[in-house]
N, C-alpha and C positions, 0 to 999 in steps of 0.2 A: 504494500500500500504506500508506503513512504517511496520510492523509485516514482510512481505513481504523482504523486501529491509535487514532489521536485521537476519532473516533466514537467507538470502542467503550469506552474509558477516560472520555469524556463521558458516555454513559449509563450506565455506572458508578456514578461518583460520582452522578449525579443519581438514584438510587433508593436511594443508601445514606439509613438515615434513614427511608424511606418511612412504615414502622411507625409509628412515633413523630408523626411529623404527622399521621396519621388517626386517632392515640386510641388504635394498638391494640398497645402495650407494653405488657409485661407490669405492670410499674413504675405504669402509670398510673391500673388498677383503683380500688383506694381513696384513689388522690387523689382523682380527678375524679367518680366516681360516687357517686351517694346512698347506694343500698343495696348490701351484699354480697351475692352472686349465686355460686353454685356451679352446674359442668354436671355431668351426667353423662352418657355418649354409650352409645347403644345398642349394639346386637350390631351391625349394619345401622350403620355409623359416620355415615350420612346424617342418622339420631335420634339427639337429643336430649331431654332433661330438663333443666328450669333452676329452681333453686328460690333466690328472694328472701326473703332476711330482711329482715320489715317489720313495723311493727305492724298489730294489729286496726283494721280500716277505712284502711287504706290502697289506693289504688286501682290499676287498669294503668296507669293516666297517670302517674302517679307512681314507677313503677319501670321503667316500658318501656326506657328506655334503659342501664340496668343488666342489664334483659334482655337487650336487643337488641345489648349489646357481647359479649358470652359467645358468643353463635349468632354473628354474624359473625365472630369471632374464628375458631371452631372451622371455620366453612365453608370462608372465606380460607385459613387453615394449610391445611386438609386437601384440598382440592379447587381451590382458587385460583378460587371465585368467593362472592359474600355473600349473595347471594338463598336467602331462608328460606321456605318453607311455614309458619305457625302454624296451632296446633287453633285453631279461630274455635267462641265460645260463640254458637248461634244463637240468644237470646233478646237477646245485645245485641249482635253482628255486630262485636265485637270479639274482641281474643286471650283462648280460655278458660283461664283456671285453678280450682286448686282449692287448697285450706288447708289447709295441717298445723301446728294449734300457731303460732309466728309467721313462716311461711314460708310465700309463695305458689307455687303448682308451675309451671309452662306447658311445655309439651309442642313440639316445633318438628321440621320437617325442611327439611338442606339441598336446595336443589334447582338444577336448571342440567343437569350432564351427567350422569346417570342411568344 
């Protein structure tokens, strides 16, 4: 029982923290990310909307990963897996968005256990 009792106070401790060394504190947002990103989740908690404030000609390369910490944020919390669906623009076979003013939009869904 004791072998037992110390495992389990071993994996314990060793996930306290986890957040915080994968980047996904809440705290960590605008330190480490370029651009501000807000989500908004659909009716269907699976979608997503994430809009990037960026200026004019700024590209996906350039903000994906301020995207892409919002969408796995929400997927992780909410479903405990990261794998995203993006709308893909098929003229460049990347993630599509579209522009309001200085905010790019992209559209996303969780996906995994459906």
């Amino acid at each position: 029982m004791k072998p037992l009792v110390l495992l389990a106070l071993a994996l314990g401790v060793a996930g306290c923290g986890v957040s915080e060394r994968l980047g996904l504190s809440r705290d960590l947002t605008a330190a480490t990310l370029p651009y501000d990103a807000d989500i908004a989740i659909g009716e269907d908690k699976h979608d997503m909307v994430i809009a990037v404030t960026a200026p004019a000609g700024t590209g996906v390369d350039e903000v994906r990963e301020s995207v892409r910490y919002q969408a796995t944020r929400h997927c992780l919390e909410t479903y405990g897996y990261s794998e995203t669906d993006w709308q893909i623009d098929p003229a460049t076979g990347d993630w599509a968005f579209s522009r309001v003013e200085d905010s790019m939009i992209f559209s996303a869904r969780c996906q995994g256990r459906l």
